[in-house]
C-alpha positions as CSV (number, residue, x, y, z in Angstrom):
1,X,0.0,0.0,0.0
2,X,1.5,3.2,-1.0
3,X,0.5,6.3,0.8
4,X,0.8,9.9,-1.1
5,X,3.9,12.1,0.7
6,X,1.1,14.7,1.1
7,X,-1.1,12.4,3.1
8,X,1.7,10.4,5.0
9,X,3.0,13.9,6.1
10,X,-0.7,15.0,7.1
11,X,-0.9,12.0,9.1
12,X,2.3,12.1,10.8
13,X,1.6,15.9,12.2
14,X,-1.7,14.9,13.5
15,X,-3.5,17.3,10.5
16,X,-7.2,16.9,9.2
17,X,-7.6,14.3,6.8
18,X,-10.5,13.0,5.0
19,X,-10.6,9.6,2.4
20,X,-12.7,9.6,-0.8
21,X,-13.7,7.0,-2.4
22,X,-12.8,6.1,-6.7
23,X,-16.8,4.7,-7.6
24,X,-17.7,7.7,-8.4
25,X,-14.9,9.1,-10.6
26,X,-15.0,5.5,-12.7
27,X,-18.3,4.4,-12.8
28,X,-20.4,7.2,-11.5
29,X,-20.2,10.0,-13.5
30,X,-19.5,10.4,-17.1
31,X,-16.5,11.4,-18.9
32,X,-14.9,13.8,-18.9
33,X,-17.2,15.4,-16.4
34,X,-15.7,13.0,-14.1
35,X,-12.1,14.2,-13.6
36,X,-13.3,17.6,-13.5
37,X,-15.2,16.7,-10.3
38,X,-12.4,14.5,-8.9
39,X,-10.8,17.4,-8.6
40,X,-13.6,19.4,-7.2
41,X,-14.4,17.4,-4.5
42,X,-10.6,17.4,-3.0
43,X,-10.5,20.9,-3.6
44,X,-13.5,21.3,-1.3
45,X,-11.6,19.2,1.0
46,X,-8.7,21.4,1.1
47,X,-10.8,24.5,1.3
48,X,-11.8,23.5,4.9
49,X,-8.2,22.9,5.4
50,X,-8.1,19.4,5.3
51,X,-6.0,16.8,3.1
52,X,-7.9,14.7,0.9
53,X,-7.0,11.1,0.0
54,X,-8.2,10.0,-2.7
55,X,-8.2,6.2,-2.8
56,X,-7.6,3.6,-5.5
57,X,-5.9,0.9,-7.0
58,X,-3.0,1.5,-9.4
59,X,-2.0,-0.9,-11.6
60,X,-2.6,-3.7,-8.7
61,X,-1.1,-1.0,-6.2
62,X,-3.5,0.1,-3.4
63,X,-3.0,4.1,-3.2
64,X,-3.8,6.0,-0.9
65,X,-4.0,9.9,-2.1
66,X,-3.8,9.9,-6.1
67,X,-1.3,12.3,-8.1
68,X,-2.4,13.5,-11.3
69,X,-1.5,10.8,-13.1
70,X,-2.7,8.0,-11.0
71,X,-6.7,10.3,-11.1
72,X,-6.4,10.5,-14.8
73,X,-5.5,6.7,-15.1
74,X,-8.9,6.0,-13.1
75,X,-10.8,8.6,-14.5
76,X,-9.9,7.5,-18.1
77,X,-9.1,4.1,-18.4
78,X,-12.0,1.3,-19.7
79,X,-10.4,-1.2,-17.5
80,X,-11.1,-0.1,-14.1
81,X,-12.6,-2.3,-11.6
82,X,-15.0,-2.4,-9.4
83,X,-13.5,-3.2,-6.2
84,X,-15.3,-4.0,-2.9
85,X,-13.0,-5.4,-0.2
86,X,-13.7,-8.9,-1.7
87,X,-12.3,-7.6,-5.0
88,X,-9.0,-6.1,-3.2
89,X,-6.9,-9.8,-3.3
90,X,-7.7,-10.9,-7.2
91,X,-7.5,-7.1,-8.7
92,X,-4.0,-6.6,-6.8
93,X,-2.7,-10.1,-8.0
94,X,-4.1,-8.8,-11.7
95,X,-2.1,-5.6,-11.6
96,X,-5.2,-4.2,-12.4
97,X,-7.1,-0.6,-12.0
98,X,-9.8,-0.5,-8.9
99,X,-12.2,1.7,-8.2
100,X,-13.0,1.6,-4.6
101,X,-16.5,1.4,-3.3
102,X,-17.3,2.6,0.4
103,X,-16.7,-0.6,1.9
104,X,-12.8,-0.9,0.3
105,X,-12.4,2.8,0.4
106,X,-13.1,2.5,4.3
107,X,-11.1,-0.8,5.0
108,X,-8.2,0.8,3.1
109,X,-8.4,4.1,5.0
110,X,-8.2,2.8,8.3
111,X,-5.1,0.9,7.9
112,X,-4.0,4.0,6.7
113,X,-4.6,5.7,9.6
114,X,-7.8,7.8,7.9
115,X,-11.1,8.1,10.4
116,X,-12.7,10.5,7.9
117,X,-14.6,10.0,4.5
118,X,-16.9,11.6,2.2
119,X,-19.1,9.8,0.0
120,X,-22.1,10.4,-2.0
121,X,-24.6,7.9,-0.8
122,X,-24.2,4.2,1.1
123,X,-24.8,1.2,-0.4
124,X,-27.7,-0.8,1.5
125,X,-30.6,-3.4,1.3
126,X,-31.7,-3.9,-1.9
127,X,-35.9,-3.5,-2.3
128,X,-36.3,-7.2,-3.3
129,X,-34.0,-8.5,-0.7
130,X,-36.8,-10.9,1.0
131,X,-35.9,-12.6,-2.5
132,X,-32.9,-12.1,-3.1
133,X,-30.7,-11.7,-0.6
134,X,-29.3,-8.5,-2.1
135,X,-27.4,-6.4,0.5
136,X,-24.7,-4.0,-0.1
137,X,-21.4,-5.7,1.4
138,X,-20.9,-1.5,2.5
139,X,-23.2,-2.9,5.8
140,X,-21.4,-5.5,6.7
141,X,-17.5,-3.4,6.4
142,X,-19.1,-0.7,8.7
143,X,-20.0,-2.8,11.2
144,X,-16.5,-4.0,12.1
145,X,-14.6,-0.5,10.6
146,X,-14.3,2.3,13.1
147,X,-14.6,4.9,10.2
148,X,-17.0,7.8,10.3
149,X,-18.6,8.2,7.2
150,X,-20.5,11.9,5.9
151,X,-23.0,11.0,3.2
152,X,-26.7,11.9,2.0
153,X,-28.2,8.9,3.7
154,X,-28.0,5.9,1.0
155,X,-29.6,6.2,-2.7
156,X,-33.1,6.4,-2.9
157,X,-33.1,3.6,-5.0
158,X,-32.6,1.1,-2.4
159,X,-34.8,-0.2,0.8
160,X,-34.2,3.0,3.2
161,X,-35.8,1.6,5.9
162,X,-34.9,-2.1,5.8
163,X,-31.3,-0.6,5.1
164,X,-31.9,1.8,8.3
165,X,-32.5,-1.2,10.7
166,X,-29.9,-3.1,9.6
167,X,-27.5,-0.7,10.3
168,X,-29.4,-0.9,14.2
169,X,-28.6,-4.5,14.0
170,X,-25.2,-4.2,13.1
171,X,-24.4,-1.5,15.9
172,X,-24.1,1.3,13.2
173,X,-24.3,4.6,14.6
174,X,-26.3,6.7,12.7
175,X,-25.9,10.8,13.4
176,X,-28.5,13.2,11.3
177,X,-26.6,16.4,10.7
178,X,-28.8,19.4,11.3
179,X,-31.7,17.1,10.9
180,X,-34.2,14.6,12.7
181,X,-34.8,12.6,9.4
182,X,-32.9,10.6,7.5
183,X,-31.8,12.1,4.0
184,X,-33.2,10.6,1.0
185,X,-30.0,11.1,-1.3
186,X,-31.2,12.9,-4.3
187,X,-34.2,14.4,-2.1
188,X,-33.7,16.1,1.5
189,X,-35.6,13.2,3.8
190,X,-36.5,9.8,3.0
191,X,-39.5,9.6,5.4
192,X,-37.4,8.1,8.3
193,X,-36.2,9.4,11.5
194,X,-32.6,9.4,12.7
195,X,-32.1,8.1,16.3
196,X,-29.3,11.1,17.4
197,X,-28.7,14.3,15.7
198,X,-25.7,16.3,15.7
199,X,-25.8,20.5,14.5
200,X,-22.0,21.1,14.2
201,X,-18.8,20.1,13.1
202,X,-17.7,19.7,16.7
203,X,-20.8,17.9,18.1
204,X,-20.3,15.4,15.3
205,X,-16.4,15.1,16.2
206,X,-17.9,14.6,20.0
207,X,-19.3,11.7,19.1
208,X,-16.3,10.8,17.0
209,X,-13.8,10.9,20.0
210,X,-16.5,9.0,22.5
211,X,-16.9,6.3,20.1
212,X,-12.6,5.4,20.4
213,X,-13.5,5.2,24.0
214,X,-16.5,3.3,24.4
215,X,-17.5,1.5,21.0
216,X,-14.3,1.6,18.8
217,X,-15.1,-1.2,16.7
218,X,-18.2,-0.2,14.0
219,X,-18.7,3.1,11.8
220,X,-20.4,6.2,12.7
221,X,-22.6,7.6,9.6
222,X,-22.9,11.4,9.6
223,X,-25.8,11.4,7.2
224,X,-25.8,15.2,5.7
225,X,-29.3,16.5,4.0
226,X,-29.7,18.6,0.8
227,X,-31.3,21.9,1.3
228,X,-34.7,21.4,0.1
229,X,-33.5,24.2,-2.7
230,X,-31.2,22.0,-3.9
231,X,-33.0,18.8,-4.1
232,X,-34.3,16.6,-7.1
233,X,-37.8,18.0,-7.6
234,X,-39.8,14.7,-5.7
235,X,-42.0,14.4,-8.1
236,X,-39.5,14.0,-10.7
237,X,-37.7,11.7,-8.7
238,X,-40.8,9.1,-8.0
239,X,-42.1,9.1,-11.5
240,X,-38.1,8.4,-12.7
241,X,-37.6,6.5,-9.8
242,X,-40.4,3.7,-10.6
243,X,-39.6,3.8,-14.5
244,X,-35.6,2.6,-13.5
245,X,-37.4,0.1,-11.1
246,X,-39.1,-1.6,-13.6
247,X,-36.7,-0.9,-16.5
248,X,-34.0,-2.6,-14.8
249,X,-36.3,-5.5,-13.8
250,X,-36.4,-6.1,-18.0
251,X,-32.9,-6.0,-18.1
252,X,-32.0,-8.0,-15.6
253,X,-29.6,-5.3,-14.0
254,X,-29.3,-7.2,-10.5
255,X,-26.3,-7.1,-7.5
256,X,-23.8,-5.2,-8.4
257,X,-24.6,-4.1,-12.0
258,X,-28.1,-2.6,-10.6
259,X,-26.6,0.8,-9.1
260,X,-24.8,1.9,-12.1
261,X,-27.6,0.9,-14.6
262,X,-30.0,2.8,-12.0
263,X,-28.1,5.7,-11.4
264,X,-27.2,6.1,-15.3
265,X,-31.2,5.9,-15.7
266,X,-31.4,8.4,-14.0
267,X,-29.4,10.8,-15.8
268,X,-30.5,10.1,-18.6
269,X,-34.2,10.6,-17.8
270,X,-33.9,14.0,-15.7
271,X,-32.1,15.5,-18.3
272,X,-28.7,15.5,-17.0
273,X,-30.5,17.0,-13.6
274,X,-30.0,14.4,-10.9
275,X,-26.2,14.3,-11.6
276,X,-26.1,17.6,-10.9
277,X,-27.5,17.2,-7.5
278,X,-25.2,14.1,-7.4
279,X,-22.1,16.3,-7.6
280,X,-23.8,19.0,-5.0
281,X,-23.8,16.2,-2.5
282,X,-20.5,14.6,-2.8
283,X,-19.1,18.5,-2.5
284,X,-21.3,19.3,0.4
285,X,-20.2,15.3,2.2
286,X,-16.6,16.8,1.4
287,X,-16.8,19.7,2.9
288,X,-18.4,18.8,5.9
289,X,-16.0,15.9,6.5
290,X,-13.0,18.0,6.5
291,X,-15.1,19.9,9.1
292,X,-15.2,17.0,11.5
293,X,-11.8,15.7,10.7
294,X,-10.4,19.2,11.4
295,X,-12.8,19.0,15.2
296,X,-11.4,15.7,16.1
């Protein structure tokens, strides 16, 4: 594992850090829109006067804080894998690209010494998982990965309350920032309560410093609502929302392919519109992480 000089020398002088994960800059945005805001969301780390660390596999390399060449290689190359943790072992072996998802992103960064990170949305319980089993293996890496994690709540297109009380089962803490309801990712609440709410940087770092004491082994979520202004309009999203339901039901777009067929649905239906409040969100999660990390 190779950590940038930037990042090692953040770490060493006890300065602000905050991880970000590589998804999004392979397979959630489109090109080349998606180097352009790999670079805007560590800028809005540094802004807050943190040091982001951008993480990724390298040719088979885990890195962890991405130079220019290394982003580029991610953000342009077909080959990129998908990695969860699971994927970590075979893609190293390969030599190949990875793109980390939040449960590699947030295994990496704790051996790294990272206890910040800034995603878009969490991966969860799948609506059909009575079925199918389908749960995001992000769950399961929180529960034993003493990370905190800022992030709009997890995408609408999954079971938000099934997703909610598995996060309860798996000790999970769950913090709404400025809010008693859960975020609904593209919308500003999903309906559901939060069971502890933080309203700054430094009552969310609180809890941050408490949970080393008391609870040190499972994540804390700091889940971080759009202004309503800045939202998807809802009825947009529920109308688009059931269409990508059913559409990827006909294509059989299932485990891990159903995100990205979902999510590239979407942009294509709104009109560009919901990646645009896709890339609000990551800045805002970005922001506010270096926030904490800077409290802590």
């Amino acid at each position: 594992m190779r950590i940038h000089d930037e990042v090692s020398d953040a770490l060493a002088k006890g300065r602000p850090v905050v991880a970000l994960e590589s998804t999004i800059i392979s397979h959630g945005l489109p090109r080349p829109r998606n180097l352009e805001v790999a670079r805007e969301i560590e800028a809005a780390v540094r802004a807050e006067g943190a040091v982001p660390a951008t993480i990724a596999l390298v040719s088979g390399e885990p890195r962890i804080g991405l130079d220019d060449a290394a982003l580029e290689a991610i953000a342009s190359s077909e080959d990129v894998v998908k990695c969860g943790v699971r994927d970590l072992a075979p893609a190293a072996a390969r030599g190949a690209h990875g793109a980390t998802t939040v449960a590699a992103t947030s295994a990496l960064a704790v051996r790294a010494g990272i206890g910040l990170f800034a995603t878009g949305g969490l991966g969860g319980v799948h609506r059909e998982a009575r079925e199918t089993w389908d749960e995001s293996a992000d769950l399961g890496t929180l529960a034993r990965t003493p990370i905190t994690v800022v992030c709009a709540g997890v995408k609408s297109i999954l079971d938000v309350g099934a997703t909610l009380e598995r996060l309860e089962t798996l000790n999970v803490t769950v913090l709404g920032y400025g809010t008693d309801e859960f975020p609904g990712f593209y919308l500003t609440g999903s309906g559901f309560p939060v069971p502890w709410r933080v309203d700054s940087p430094e009552e969310a770092a609180g809890v941050v410093r408490a949970r080393a004491e008391l609870s040190g082994d499972a994540a804390i979520v700091v889940a971080n609502p759009l202004p309503a202004a800045e939202q998807l309009d809802p009825e947009l999203h529920a109308r688009v929302l059931a269409e990508g339901l059913a559409a990827a039901e006909r294509a059989g777009a299932t485990g891990k392919d159903a995100t990205p067929f979902l999510l590239d649905f979407f942009h294509r239906e709104t009109g560009g519109a919901s990646l645009e409040v896709n890339v609000r969100i990551v800045l805002r999660n970005a922001g506010l992480a270096a926030r904490i990390a800077a409290a802590a």
